[in-house]
Each structure stands twice: as C-alpha cells, then as structure tokens.
N, C-alpha and C positions, 0 to 999 in steps of 0.2 A: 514174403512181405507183400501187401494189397503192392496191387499195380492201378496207379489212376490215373488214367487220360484228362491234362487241363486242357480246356477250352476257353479261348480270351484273346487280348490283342497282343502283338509283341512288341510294339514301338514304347521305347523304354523314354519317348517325353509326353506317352500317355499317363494320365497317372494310373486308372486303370491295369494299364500296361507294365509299371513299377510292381505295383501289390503284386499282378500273379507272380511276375519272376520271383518278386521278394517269398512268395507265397511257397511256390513251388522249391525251394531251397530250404525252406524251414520245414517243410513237410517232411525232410527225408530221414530221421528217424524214427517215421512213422509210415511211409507208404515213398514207394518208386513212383517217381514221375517223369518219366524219361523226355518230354519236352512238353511246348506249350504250342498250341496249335489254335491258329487262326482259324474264328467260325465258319470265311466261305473254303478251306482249305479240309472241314473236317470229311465230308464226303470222297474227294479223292484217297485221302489221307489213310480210311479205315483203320484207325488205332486198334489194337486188342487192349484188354483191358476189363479190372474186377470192376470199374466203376467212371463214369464220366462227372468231370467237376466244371460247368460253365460258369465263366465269370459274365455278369449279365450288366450292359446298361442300353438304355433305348437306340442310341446312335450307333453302338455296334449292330443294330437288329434290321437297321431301317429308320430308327423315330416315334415318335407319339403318336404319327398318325394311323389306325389301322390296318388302310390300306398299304400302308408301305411295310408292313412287320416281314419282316423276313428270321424270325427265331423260330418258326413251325418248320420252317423247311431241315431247320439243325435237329431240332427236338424227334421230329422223324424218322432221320438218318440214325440214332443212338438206340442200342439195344441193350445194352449196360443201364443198371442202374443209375439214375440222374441224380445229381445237385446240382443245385442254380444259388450262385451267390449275385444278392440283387445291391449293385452299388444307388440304386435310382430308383424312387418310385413317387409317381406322381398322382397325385388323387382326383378323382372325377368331381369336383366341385366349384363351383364360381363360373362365370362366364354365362354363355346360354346352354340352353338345355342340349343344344345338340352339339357342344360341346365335349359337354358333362357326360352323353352317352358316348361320344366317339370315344374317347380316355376310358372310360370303364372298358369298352369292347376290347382296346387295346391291352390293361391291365390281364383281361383273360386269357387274348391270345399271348401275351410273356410270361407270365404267372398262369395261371388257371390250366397249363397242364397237367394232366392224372400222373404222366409218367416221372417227371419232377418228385423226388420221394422226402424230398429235403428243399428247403430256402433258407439260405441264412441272409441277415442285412446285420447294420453295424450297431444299430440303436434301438431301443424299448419303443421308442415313437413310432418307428419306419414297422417294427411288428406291428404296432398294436392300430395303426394307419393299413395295413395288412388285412389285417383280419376284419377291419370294421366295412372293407371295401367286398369279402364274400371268401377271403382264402382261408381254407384252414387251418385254424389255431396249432393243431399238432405237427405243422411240415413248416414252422415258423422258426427258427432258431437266432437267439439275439448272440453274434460273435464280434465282439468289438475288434476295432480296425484297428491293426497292431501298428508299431512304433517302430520303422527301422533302426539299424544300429548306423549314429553317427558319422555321416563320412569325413575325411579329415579336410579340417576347413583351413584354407591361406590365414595368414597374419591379417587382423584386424588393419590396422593402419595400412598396408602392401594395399588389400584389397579395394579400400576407399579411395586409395591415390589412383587407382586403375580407370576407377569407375570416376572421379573427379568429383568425387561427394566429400571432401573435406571441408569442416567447420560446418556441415547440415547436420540436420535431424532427422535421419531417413526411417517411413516408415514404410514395409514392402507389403505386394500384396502379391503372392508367388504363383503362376501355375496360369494355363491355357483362357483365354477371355472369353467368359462364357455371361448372362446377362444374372443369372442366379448369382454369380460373386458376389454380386455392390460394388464395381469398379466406381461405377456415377455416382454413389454415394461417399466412396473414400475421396474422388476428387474433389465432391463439393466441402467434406470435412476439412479436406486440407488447405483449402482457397480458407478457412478461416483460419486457419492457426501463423506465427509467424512467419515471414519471409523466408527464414533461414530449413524452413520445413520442405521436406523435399520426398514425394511420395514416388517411389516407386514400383512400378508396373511391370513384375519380372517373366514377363511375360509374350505369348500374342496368340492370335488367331487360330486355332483349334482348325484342322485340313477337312472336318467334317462342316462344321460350323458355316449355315446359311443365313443366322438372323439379323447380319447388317452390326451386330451388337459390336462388335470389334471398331468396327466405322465407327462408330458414334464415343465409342472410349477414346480414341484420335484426335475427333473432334475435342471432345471435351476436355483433352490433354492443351491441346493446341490454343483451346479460349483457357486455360488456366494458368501458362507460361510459363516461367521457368521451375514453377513448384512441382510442376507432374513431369516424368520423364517413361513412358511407353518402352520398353529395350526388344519387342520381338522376341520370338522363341530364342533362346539361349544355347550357346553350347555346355558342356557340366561344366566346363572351369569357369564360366563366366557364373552360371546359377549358383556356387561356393561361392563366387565373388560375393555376389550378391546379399546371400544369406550371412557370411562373415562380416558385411560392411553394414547391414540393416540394422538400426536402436530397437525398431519394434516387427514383428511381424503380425501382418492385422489380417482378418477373416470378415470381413464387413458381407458376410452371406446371405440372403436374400430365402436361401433355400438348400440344404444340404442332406446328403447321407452319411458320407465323410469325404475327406481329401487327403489324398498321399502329398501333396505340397504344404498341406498346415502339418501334416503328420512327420514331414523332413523338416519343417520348422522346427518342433517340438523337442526332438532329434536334437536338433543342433544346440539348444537350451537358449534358444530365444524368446524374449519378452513376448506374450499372443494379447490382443486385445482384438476379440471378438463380439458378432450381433451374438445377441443372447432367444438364438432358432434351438429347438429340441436338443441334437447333437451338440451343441455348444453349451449347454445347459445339465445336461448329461455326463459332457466330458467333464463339466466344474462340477457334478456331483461325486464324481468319482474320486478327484482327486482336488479338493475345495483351496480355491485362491491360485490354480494352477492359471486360471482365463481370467483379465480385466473384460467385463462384460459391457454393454452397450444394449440401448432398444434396435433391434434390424430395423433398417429403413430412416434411424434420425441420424443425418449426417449434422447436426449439432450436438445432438448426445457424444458421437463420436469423435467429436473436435475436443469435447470437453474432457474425454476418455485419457484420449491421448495428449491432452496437456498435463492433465493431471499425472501423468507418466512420466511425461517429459521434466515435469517440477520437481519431481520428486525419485532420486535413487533410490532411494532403500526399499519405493513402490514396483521399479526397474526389474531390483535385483531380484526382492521377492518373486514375482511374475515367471524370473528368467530362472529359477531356483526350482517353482512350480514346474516349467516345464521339462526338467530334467529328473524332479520325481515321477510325474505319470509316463515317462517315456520308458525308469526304469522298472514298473510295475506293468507295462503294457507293451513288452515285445510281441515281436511276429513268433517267438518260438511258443509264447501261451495263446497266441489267437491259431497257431499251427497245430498244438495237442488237442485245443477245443473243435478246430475243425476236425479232425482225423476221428475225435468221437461222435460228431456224426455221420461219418463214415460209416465206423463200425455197428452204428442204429440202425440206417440206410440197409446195410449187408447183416444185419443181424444177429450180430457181434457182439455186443454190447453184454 
C-alpha cells in the first residue's frame, strides 16, 4: 500500500490541525500514514516514504510576509514526491503596489515550487484565483473540504443551563479569532436585533496571532454588553456545549477557503447563515438552500438574516435539514478517495 508522510500541525484546536488528523484516518483504505508530522520537526524526523503530503497555510510557514517564509526550508528537505494542500491563499491586489508585489513574491515562494507535483484547495474560486496569479492550471486540483462525522452532542436544554443561555436566541460564531471571520460585523449585527439575542464567540486568540484583532473583539464584546459573550478557547465538552445550545451557527467571513468549525457546524445539523464570499456561495451551489446567505461585510443585511430566521421555524428547520444533507454527501471518506487519486497522478498511477 502507498506509504505517505503528512506534513501539518498537530494541535487538534487548530482547525488546520483537525482536518489532517481527520485527513489522515480517512485515508487508510487508500495509503498508510503512519503519523502526522510537524513542519519544523520534518528535517530531524526524515520520514521514508512513496510520497510527502503538506498541509499548507501561511502562519505555519512564517506569514505573508516574504521575508519571514520559512516553507523552502521544508520543501528542500523533501525528496519524495510533493503535495501541498493550500488551506489559504491570498491575492497580490489592493493596497499599494509594493504591497501587491511583496504578496505575489510570497505566493511563489509557498506555491511556485517546481517540486510541488500537485496543489489541491477546497473551492473553484481559490483555483482559478490560482491560476490567474501565474500557477499552473494542471498542478491545480479543486478537493472539497470534507464534513466530519458528527460527534455526540449533550442534551439541548443540559447544555444551555451550563452555559446560562436559557430563554436567549443564541447565535455562534465557532473557532480561533482571526480578523477574516466578521467577529465586528456579527457583533455590530446583533447590537441590532432583540435583547433577548445573545451572540456567542466560541472562541479566542489563535497562539500565532499578532494583529491585536482578538483585542478589539473584546473591546467590541465589552461596548455591546450583555448580548456578546467572548468564551476563550474551549475545552471539547465545553465547544459540544456550545454547538448543542447554539439556534443558529453563523459564518459572517470576510474572507475564506474553508473552515473545519463551520464544517463541525454542518456536522452537527445546525442552522448556518453565512456572508455570501465564493466558498459560501459554492457550498449553496452544491447543495441549494443548505446556507441563509447574507452580502459580507453588511452587518444589517445580517441582522435581518437572522431575524428572519429567528421568525420563522420552518426557515430554522429547513436551513438545519440543509446542513445535514451536504454533510451526508460530503464526507472526509469522498474528499479521502479524491485525494488518494491525486496521489496516484502525482506517482503515476493513475
């Protein structure tokens, strides 16, 4: 059987860090993976191996910024055939020109390796955002982000009384605070809806994360008062809480490729009212009326989203019915066959 060396994070409140493990376990009726191996650990480490699979996003590498890339130093060390699954890609455009160029320079040293045989991302946008940026159309592969299998969630009412959200309207917004979420736009949405609305922030501070953004969701929790509650990183039985006790689970993203915490939403067959960015727009093509959509960036659009939600059950049920069909049509065991054939493209197999 192919033997493949993963490359990625292992802190399982990355989400990152969820997918490979999740990754790596759906793979094995298709290739051994004997374990998953931290990027600054792959040099001591020297795995054997028919094939190296890097899961790739900028802050495991170093950042956006050029000078700080530290993914040539891995890409180096690999003499196996390479894949790069790119969770993240940002485009050289807006700002000032020398902006514009440091991000391009960057894109090439993550991406723009020859030995790289293979890239997958999760969405047709993030390819074809890819390709318009100088990478080659054939080493582009579109693999959508699979759907874990439900973990078992606490009793609905148990978990509200825990959390002290009984008789609210909770809508969650799950996973590390990053400034691409919309945290500022979910809070400013819900400073308009009733009192009894209660957003929650299941969430905190990413151990990477330098851009203050975290500080300012605080802030912003803090001038919104008792409607926003911030919980900090979670333990899992508190994050089940959470997602057990939650009416709606919202994606107010700014910017995305995918996310393993809307992806345990979906999982769980909670109600998703998302911005309406490529990936979210994609996911609703895929599986139509699975996402209440919204414009990114109008936190009025989004108050009015989710009232309209909130008004309306049968709007609820449907929503929370959608996410339990695309979850059953989009496991990790069909995003695991599809990765495993470009494996055998890669090794020429095929």
């Amino acid at each position: 059987m192919l033997r493949v060396t993963m490359v990625g994070p292992t802190d399982r409140q990355c989400g990152v860090g969820i997918y490979t493990a999740l990754l790596r376990d759906a793979l094995a009726p298709f290739a051994r993976v004997p374990e998953v191996i931290e990027p600054a650990a792959y040099r001591a480490a020297q795995p054997a191996g028919d094939l190296v699979h890097v899961q790739h996003e900028y802050h495991l590498f170093g950042g956006v910024a050029p000078w700080k890339c530290r993914a040539r130093r891995l890409y180096c060390a690999v003499k196996e055939p390479m894949v790069l699954t790119a969770h993240e890609f940002v485009e050289a455009k807006g700002r000032s020109a020398a902006w514009r160029a440091a991000i391009g320079l960057t894109n090439r040293m993550h991406f723009g390796y020859s030995g790289a045989r293979a890239i997958l991302v999760h969405t047709r946008s993030d390819r074809d955002r890819m390709i318009a940026s100088g990478l080659p159309e054939d080493r582009l592969h579109v693999v959508r982000h699979g759907i874990q299998p439900a973990p078992p969630l606490p009793r609905r009412e148990e978990a509200r009384a825990r959390l002290s959200v009984e008789g609210r309207f909770v809508v969650a917004v799950f996973g590390y605070l990053s400034a691409r979420k919309g945290h500022l736009v979910a809070i400013d949405a819900v400073s308009q809806l009733p009192e009894d609305t209660l957003l929650l922030i299941a969430g905190g501070r990413h151990p990477a994360d330098a851009t203050g953004h975290a500080e300012a969701v605080e802030r912003a929790a803090a001038a919104a008062g008792a409607r926003v509650r911030v919980t900090g990183v979670l333990t899992d039985a508190a994050y089940l809480d959470a997602l057990a006790a939650c009416d709606v689970a919202a994606a107010p993203f700014l910017e995305c490729s995918a996310s393993s915490s809307l992806s345990l939403a979906v999982s769980c067959g909670r109600a998703v009212v998302a911005s309406d960015i490529p990936v979210n727009r994609e996911f609703d093509e895929v599986c139509p009326g699975a996402l209440a959509l919204f414009a990114a960036g109008d936190a009025g659009q989004l108050a009015e989203t989710l009232m309209a939600v909130r008004a309306d059950r049968t709007k609820l049920e449907a929503l929370e019915a959608g996410s339990r069909r695309y979850a059953e049509r989009h496991g990790f065991d069909r995003m695991a066959a599809q990765t495993a054939a470009v494996y055998r493209s890669v090794l020429g197999e095929a």
